[in-house]
C-alpha positions in Angstrom: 112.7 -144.4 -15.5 116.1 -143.0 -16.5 119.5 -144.7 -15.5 123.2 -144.0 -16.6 124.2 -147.4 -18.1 127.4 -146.4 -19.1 128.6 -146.3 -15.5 128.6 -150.0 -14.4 129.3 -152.4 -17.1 127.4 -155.5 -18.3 128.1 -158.8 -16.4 128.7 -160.6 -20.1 127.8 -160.8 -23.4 127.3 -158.1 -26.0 123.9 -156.4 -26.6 121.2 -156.9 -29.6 123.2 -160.1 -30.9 121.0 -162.2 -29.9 122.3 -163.5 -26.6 121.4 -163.1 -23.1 122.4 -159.8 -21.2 122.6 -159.1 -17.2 123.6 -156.3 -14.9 124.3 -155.5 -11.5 123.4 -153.4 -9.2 122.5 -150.2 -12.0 121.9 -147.3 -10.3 119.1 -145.2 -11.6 116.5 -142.2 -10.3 113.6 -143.1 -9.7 110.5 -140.8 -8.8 107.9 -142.2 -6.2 105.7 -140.6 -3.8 106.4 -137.6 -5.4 109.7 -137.7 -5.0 113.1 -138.3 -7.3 114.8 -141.5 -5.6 117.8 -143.1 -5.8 117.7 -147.1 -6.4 119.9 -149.7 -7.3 118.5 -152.1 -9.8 119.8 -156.2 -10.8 118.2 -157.4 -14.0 119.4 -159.4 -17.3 118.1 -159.7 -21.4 117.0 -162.9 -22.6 116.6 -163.2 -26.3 113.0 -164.3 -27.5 113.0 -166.2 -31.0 110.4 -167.3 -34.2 110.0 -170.3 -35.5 112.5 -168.8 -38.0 115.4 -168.7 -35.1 114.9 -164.8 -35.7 115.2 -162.5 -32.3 111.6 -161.6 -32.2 111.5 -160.2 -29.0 113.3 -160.6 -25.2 112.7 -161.8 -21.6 113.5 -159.0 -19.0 114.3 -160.4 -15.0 114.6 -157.4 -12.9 114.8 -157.2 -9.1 115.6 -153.6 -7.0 118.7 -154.5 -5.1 118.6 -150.6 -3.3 118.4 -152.0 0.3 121.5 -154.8 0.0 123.4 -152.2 -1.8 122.6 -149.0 1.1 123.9 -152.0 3.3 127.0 -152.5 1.8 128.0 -148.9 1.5 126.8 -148.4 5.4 129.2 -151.3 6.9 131.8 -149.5 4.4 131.4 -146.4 5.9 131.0 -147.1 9.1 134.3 -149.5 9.2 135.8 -146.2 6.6 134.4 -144.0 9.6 136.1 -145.7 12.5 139.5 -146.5 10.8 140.1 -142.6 10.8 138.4 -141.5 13.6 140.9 -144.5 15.3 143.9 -143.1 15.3 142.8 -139.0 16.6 143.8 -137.7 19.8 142.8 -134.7 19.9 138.8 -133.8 20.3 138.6 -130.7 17.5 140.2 -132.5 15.2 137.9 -135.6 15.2 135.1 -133.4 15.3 136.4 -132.2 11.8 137.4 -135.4 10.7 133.8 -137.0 11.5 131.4 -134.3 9.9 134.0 -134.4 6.5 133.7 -138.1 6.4 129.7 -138.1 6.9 129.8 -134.8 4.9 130.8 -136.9 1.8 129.1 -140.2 2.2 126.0 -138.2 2.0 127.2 -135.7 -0.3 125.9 -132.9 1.5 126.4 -129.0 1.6 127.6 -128.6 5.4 128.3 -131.3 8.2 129.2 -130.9 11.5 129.5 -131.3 15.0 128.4 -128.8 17.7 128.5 -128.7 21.8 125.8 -127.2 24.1 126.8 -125.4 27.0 125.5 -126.3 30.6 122.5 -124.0 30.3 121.3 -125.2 27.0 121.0 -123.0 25.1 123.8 -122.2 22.8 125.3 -124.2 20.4 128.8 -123.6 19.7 130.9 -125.4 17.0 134.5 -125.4 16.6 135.0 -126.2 12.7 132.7 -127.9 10.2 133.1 -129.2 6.8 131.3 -128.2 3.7 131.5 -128.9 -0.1 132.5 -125.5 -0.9 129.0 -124.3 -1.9 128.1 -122.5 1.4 129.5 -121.1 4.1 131.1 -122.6 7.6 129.5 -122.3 10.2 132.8 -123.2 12.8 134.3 -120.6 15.0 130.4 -119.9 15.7 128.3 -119.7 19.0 124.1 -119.3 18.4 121.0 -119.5 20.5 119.0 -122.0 19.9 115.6 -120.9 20.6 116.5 -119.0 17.0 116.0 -121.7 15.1 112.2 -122.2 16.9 110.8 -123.7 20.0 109.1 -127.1 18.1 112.6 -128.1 16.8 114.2 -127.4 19.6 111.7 -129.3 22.1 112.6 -132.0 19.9 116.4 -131.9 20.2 115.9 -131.2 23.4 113.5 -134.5 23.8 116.4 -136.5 22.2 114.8 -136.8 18.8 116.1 -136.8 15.3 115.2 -133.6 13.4 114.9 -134.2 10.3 113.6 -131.0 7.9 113.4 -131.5 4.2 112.0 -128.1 3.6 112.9 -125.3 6.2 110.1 -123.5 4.6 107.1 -125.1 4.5 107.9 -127.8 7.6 105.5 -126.3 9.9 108.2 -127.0 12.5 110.4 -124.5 10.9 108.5 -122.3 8.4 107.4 -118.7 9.6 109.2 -115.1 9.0 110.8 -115.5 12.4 112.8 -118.4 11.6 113.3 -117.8 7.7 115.8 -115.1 8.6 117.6 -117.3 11.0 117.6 -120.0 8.0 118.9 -118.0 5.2 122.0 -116.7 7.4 123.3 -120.2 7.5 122.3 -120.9 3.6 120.3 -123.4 4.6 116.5 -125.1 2.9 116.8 -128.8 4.2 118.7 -130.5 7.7 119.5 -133.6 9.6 120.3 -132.7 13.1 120.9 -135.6 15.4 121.0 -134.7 19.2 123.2 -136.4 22.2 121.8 -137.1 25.5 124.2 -138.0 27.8 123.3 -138.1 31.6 119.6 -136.5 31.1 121.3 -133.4 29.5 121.7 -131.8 26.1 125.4 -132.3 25.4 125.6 -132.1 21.4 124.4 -132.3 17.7 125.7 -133.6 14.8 124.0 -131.4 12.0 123.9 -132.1 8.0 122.8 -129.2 5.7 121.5 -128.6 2.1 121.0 -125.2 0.4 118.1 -127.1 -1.2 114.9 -128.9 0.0 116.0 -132.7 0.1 114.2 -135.5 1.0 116.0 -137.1 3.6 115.7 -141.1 3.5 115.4 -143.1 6.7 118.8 -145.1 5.7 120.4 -141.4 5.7 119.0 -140.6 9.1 119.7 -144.1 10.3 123.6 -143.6 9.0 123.3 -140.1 11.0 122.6 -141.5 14.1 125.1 -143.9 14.1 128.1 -141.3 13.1 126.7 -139.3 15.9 127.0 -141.7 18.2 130.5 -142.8 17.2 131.6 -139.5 17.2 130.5 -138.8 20.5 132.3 -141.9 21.7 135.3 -140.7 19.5 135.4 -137.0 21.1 135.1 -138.2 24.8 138.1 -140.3 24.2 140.1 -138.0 23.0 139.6 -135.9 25.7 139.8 -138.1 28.0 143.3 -139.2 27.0 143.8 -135.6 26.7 143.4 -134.9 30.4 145.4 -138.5 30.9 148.0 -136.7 28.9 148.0 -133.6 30.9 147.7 -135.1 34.0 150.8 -137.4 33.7 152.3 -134.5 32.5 150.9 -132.5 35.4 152.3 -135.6 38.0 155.4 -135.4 36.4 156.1 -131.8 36.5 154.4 -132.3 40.5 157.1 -135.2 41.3 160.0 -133.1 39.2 158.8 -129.7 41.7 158.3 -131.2 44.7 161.0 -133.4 44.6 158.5 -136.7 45.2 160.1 -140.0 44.9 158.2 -143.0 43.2 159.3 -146.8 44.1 158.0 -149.9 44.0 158.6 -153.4 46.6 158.4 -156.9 45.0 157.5 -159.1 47.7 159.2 -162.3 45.7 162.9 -160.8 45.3 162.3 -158.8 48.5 163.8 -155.7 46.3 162.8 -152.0 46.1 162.9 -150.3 42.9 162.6 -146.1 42.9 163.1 -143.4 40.7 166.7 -141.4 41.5 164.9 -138.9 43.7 164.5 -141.9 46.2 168.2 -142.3 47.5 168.0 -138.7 47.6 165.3 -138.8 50.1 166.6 -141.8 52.2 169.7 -141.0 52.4 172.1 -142.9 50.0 174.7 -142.0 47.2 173.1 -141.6 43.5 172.8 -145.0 41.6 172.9 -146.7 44.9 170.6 -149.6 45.1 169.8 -150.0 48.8 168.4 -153.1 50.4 165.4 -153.4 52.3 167.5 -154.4 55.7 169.2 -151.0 54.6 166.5 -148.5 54.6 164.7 -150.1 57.7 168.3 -149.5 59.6 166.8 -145.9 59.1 163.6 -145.6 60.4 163.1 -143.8 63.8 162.6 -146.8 66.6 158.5 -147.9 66.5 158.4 -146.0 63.0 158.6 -148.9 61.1 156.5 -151.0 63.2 154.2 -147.8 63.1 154.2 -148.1 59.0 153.8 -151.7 58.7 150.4 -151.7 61.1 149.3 -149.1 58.7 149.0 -151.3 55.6 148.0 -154.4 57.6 145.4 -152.2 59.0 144.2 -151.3 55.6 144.7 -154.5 54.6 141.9 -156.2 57.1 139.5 -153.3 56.1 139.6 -154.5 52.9 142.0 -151.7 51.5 144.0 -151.4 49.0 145.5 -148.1 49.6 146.9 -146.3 53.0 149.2 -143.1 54.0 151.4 -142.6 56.7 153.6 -139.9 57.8 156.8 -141.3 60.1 160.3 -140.2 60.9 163.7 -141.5 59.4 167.0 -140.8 59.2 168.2 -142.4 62.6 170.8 -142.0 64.5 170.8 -138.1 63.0 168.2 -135.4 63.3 165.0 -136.6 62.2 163.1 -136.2 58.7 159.7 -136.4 58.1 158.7 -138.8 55.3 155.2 -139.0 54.1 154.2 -142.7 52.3 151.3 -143.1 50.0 151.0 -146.6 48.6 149.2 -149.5 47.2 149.2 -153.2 47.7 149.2 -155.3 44.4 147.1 -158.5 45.2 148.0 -161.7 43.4 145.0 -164.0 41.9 144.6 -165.2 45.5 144.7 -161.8 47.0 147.1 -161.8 48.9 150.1 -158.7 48.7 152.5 -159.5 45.8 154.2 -155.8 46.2 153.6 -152.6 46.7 153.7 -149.2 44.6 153.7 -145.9 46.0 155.4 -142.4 46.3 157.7 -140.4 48.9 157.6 -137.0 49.8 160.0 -135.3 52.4 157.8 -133.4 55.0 160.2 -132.8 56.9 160.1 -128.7 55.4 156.5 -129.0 55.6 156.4 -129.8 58.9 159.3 -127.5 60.6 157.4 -124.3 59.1 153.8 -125.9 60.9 155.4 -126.8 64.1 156.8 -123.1 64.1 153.3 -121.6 63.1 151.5 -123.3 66.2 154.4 -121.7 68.3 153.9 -118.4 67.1 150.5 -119.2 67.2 150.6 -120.2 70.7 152.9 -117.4 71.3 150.3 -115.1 70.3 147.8 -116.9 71.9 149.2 -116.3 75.2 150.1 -113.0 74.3 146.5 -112.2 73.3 145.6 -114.0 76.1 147.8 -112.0 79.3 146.9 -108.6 77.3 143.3 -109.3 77.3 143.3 -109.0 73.3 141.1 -110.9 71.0 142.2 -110.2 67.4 139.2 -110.4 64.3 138.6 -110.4 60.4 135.2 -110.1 59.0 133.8 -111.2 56.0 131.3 -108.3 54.3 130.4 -110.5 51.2 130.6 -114.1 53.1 128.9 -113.2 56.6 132.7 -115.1 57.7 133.9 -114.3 61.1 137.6 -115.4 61.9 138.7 -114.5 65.3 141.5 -115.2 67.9 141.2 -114.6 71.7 137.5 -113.3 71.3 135.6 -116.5 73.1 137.1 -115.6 76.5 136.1 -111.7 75.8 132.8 -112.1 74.7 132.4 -115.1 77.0 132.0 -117.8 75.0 133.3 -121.6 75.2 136.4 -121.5 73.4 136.1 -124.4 71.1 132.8 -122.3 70.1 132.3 -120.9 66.5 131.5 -117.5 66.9 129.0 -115.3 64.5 127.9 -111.8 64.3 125.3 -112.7 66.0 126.9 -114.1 68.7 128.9 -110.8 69.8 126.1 -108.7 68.8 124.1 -110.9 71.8 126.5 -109.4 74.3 126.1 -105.3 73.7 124.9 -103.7 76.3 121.4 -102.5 75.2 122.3 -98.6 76.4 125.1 -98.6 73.9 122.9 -100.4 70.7 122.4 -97.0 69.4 125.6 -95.6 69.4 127.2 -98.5 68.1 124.5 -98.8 65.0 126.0 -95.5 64.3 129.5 -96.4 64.3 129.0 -99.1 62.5 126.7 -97.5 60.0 129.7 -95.2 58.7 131.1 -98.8 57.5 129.2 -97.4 54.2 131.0 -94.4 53.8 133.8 -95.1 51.4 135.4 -92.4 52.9 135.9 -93.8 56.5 138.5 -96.2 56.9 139.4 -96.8 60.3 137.1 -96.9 63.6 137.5 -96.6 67.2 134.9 -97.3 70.0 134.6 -98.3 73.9 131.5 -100.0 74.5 129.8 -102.5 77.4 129.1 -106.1 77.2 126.3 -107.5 79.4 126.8 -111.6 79.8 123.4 -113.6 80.9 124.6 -113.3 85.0 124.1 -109.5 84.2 127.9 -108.8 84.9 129.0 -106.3 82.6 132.5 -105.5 81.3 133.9 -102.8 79.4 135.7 -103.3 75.8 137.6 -101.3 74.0 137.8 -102.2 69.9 140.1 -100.6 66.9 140.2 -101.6 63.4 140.1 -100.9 59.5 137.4 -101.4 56.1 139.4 -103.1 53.6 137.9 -102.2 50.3 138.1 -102.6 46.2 136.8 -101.3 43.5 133.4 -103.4 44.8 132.6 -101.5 47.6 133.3 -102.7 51.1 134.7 -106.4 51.1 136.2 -106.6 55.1 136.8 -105.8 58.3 139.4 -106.4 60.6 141.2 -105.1 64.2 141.1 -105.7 67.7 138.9 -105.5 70.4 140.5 -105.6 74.2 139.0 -105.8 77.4 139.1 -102.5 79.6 137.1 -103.2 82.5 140.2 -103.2 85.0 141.4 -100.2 83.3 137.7 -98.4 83.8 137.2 -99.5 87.1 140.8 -97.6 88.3 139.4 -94.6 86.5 136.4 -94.9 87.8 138.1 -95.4 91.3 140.7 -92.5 90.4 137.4 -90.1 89.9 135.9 -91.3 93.0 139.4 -90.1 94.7 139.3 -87.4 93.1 135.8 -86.5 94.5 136.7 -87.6 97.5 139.8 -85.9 97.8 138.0 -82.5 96.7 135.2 -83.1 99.7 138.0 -84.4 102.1 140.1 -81.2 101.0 137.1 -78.8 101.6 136.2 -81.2 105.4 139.9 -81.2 106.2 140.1 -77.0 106.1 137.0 -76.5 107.4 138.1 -79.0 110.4 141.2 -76.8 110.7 139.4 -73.7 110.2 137.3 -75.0 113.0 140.0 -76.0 115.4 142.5 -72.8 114.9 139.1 -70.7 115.5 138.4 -72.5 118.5 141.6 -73.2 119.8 142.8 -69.7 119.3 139.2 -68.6 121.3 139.8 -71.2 124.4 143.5 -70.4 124.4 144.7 -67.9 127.5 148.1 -67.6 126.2 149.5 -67.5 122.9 152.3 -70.4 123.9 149.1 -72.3 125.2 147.8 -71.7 121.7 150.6 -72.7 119.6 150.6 -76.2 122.0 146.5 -76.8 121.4 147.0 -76.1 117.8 149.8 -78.1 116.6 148.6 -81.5 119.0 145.3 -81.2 117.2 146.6 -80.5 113.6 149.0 -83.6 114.3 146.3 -85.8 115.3 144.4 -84.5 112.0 147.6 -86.0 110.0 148.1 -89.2 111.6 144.5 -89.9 110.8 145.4 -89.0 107.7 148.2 -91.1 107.3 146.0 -94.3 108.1 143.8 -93.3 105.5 146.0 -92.6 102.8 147.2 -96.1 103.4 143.8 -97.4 102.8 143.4 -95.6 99.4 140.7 -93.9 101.4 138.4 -97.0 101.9 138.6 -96.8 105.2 140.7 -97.9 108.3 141.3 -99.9 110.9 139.5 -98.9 114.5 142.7 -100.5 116.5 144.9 -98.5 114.3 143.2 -95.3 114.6 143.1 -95.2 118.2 146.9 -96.6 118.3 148.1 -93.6 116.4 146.1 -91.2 118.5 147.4 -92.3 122.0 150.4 -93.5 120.1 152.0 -89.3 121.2 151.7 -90.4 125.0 152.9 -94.1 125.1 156.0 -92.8 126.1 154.1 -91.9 129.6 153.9 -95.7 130.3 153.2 -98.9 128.1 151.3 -100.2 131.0 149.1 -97.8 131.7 147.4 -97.5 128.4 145.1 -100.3 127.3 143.4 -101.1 123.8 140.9 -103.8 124.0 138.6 -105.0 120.7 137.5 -106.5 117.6 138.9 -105.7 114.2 136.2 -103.0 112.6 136.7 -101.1 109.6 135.8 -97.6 110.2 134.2 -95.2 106.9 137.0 -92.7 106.5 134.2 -90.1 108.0 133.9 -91.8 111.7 138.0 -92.5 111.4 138.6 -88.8 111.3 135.6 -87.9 114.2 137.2 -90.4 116.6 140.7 -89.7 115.5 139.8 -85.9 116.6 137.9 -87.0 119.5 140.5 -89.3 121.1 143.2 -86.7 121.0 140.9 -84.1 122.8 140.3 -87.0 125.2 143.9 -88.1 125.6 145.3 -84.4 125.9 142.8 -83.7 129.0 144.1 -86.8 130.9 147.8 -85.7 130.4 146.9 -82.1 131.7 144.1 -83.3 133.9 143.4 -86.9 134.0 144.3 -90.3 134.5 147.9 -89.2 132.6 149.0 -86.4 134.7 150.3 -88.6 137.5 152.3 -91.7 137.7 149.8 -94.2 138.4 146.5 -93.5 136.1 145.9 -95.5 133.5 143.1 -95.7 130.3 141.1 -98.2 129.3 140.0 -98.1 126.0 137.4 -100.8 124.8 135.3 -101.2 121.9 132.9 -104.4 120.2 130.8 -105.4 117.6 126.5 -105.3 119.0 125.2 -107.7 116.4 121.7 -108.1 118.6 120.0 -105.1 117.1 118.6 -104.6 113.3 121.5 -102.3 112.2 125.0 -103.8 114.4 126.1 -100.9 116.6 129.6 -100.2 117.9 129.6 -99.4 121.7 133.0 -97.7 122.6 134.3 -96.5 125.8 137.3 -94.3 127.1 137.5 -94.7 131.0 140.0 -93.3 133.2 141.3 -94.5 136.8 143.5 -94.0 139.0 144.4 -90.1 138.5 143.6 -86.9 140.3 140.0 -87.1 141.9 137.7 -84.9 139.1 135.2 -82.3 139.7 132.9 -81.8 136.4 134.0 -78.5 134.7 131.8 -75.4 135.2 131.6 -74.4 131.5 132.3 -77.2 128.6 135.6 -76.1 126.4 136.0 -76.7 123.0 137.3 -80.5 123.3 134.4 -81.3 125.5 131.9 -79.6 122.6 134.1 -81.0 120.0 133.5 -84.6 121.2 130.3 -84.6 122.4 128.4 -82.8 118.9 130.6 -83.0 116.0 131.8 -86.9 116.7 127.9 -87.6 117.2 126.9 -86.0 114.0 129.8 -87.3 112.3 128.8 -91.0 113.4 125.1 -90.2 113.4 125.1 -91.9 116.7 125.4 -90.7 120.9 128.7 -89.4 122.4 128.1 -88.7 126.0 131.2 -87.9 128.7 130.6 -88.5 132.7 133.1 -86.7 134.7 133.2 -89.0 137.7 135.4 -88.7 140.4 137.2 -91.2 139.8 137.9 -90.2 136.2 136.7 -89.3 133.2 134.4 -91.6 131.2 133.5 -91.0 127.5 130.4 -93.5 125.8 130.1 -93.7 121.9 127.2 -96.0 120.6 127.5 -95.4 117.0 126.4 -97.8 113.8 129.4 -99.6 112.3 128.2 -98.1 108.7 
């Protein structure tokens, strides 16, 4: 046993006089269980005499005082350790100021503090402290797993590690792990984890260049510093972010121009920041009265405000927002009021706290949006425009106006999927392709008409333009428009059907007057007689025509047609003419037969019939035979009262004219009975 007893003095008395000796508290090294160990030690000297009063020998007391002196020096420390970890505010520094003061109390190499990140597996420490015999580790990031799986399972497990020989702890020792040990300088460790919320958060670390036999006061002292510190650090920051969020509030109250007051329900007074008069209304320094400010509000605003905190108030709420106007009799502000009721011991409101913001910016600028938006809307809406954005990255769809296009319900979220439901399967392909060169960073815009199919099997035609937005990523969106063309396809569809029908009605027409100037000029005895023939048929051909035309070639009106054809000899007598029948729409085909076929009818009774003297007339009646499978239309031209008639010897061209080309243009019977007392001409054709 060796001991310095130079370093705590005697209690009393001199030694080797012959009087009693005692000490305190001597420390000395001791080695058990194979290892040096410091104690503390209390004994005293008692003198032993002979019968001769001689000091023959001595009395030695001792008692090992090493666990009420470790005591002593722990509630030191730990009161030492929170006095200066007290009065820090800011996290890194009492990280620094924590290891240092552990760092010395245990007289150690290296102490400090380090933070896991959320994956767990790097430590990273912002500054340690060390006794100037190795290196700091601070400024430092390092995976864990280097340091070896068993001592980090039990970190990780939320146990103390404690090491006393890196080397030959079979925890630690290996070639793996001796590298990662000699490039922190380090033989022997303490390492005390934190586990806070079922995660590994931090370590407090202590490190020796030396193997050291760590003691289970030292790791007990460990623990306990870890712990404070933890409690220190999270503190700090949170008084850090207190700090920057006032800061923060301020800076948001000073930008936005916020007013903060406060109502005290005894004086009945209202107490605000100088942003508040500001905002209501009244000169700087201006203290207003509550009968003041509620002179203010908008009629039923106040009312409006009050039921807002009493409604809060029977909900059991302390807190409650409401957005009214103010400024009466002059143009309205909008005020937006956040607050909070302070409840006396009973409850009950003794005042309220709360800010002010003017809206009334805020709310100007929305109430314009939703115009333009509705402006748009409507827009969009009478131009048959839906407008888009998609989202490459996201699978987003953002849209405007395409519900009603793609016929969906417009308070409906449309997807990709969704339109994609509504191509029309014969234009899949074709649109795979054009969508396909979306990959091509070379193509930026596209352009495409294609068919939508809805579940009633109607189908529309679209017409969509847009852009690729890209970055240096690739493709990140798409956006255009998309309108709907069906109108616009069905008048060129129509317009090609006119077309067509035009060409064919062209190429009918001159073969009709092909026909009729070859016949007529064939039948004619007299050029004059020619001319006459040529230009009553021709006109009949126009005004037939005419009817047409009107109809966009869709047909015509049977009363019409054979009002225009007799419409030449009217002037012969109103009365003597007669049109008799049902409304039928005639194909433009049948118009133009019986157009032709009246006028050869109606020229023979002015030279001939019924019209050549002054008291014939025509009857001219048609109707609508529903009793058979396809409805017929029976028409008849019947003449009385004219010359007697004598049927002709040879048929002319009229009589030819009527009797084949109107029956193979109405793919029905023509037949004409010349009976004495006039002529009589019988169509029975089908009404399609």
């Amino acid at each position: 046993m060796a001991g310095d007893l130079g370093r705590d003095q005697p209690a009393r008395g001199p030694r080797f006089l012959g009087e009693s000796a005692a000490y305190e508290n001597m420390p000395l090294t001791v080695t058990r269980n194979g290892f040096e160990e410091q104690t503390w030690l209390t004994f005293s000297y008692t003198p032993i005499r002979n019968e001769a009063g001689e000091v023959a020998g001595l009395f030695c007391a001792c008692r090992e005082t090493t666990d009420k002196v470790l005591a002593d020096r722990r509630l030191a420390f730990q009161m030492e350790f929170s006095d200066r970890l007290r009065t820090l505010s800011d996290p890194h520094v009492v990280q620094v100021a924590a290891a240092e003061t552990i760092g010395r109390h245990l007289q150690v190499a290296r102490a400090g503090y380090g933070e896991i990140d959320a994956s767990e597996e790097v430590v990273t420490v912002y500054r340690d402290w060390t006794d100037g015999t190795v290196a700091s580790l601070g400024g430092e990031a390092r995976l864990l797993d280097g340091f070896g799986p068993a001592v980090i399972a039990e970190l990780r497990a939320g146990h103390t590690l404690r090491v006393d020989g890196c080397l030959t702890d079979p925890r630690s020792m290996g070639e793996t792990y001796a590298a990662t040990w000699a490039s922190i300088g380090t033989r022997s460790l303490v390492a005390v984890p934190l586990i806070k919320d079922g995660r590994f958060r931090a370590i407090l670390y202590l490190h020796e260049p030396a193997p050291r036999r760590w003691t289970s006061t030292e790791i007990a002292l460990a623990e306990d510093a870890a712990q404070r510190t933890w409690e220190a650090v999270e503190r700090a920051r949170i008084e850090e972010r207190l700090r920057d969020s006032e800061a923060r509030l301020r800076l948001a109250i000073d930008a936005g121009r916020m007013a903060v007051w406060e109502w005290d329900a005894a004086t009945n007074s209202i107490q605000g920041s100088p942003e508040l008069n500001r905002i209501l209304g009244f000169p700087p320094g201006h203290v207003p009265k509550r009968e003041e400010t509620q002179a203010r509000y908008y009629p039923g605003e106040h009312a409006r405000l009050q039921a807002a905190g009493q409604a809060a108030l029977a909900r059991g709420e302390r807190y409650f927002e409401v957005e009214f106007r103010y400024g009466w009799p002059g143009p309205p502000r909008w005020l937006l009021l956040r607050a909070e009721f302070i409840l006396d011991g009973g409850g009950a409101p003794s005042g309220v706290v709360g800010v002010l913001l003017d809206m009334t910016d805020r709310r100007n600028a929305e109430e314009a949006l939703q115009q333009r938006e509705r402006e748009l809307k409507a827009a969009l809406g009478a131009a048959s425009l839906g407008t888009y954005v998609y989202d490459h990255v996201t699978g987003e769809l953002k849209s405007s106006g395409l519900n009603v296009i793609y016929g969906y319900p417009e308070d409906h979220e449309l997807t990709l999927a969704d339109l994609r439901a509504r191509y029309h399967p014969d234009d899949l392909e074709r649109l795979g392709r054009i969508f396909g060169e979306a990959l091509d960073p070379s193509v930026s815009q596209f352009e495409m008409e294609f068919r939508l199919r809805f579940p009633d099997g109607t189908v529309r035609w679209v017409y969509g333009k847009g852009e690729y937005v890209r970055d240096a990523d690739g493709l990140r969106s798409s956006r255009g428009v998309v309108m709907d063309v069906s109108d616009r396809k069905k008048w060129e569809e129509h317009q090609q059907l006119l077309i067509n029908e035009l060409n064919h009605r062209v190429k009918n027409t001159l073969a009709t007057v092909q026909s009729i100037v070859s016949q007529t000029l064939r039948n004619a005895t007299t050029a004059h007689d020619a001319k006459d023939a040529l230009e009553s048929r021709l006109f009949a051909l126009s005004r037939a025509h005419d009817v047409l035309t009107r109809e966009n070639w869709e047909g015509a009106s049977l009363y019409e047609i054979v009002a225009q054809a007799v419409e030449p000899y009217s002037s012969r007598g109103e009365d003597r003419l007669h049109l008799s029948g049902p409304d039928v729409r005639l194909s433009p085909r049948m118009a133009l037969a019986l157009a032709m076929a009246l006028q050869e009818l109606a020229t023979n009774a002015v030279k001939y019939g019924a019209l050549s003297n002054g008291g014939g007339e025509i009857l001219i009646t048609w109707a609508v035979d529903r009793a058979r499978a396809r409805p017929r239309l029976p028409l008849c031209w019947e003449e009385r009262g004219g010359p007697p008639v004598e049927p002709p010897k040879r048929r002319g061209f009229g009589s030819r004219l009527i009797e084949r080309t109107l029956a193979q243009d109405l793919d029905g019977e023509v037949r004409i009975d010349f009976a004495a007392t006039g002529v009589v001409c019988r169509v029975d054709a089908p009404t399609e």
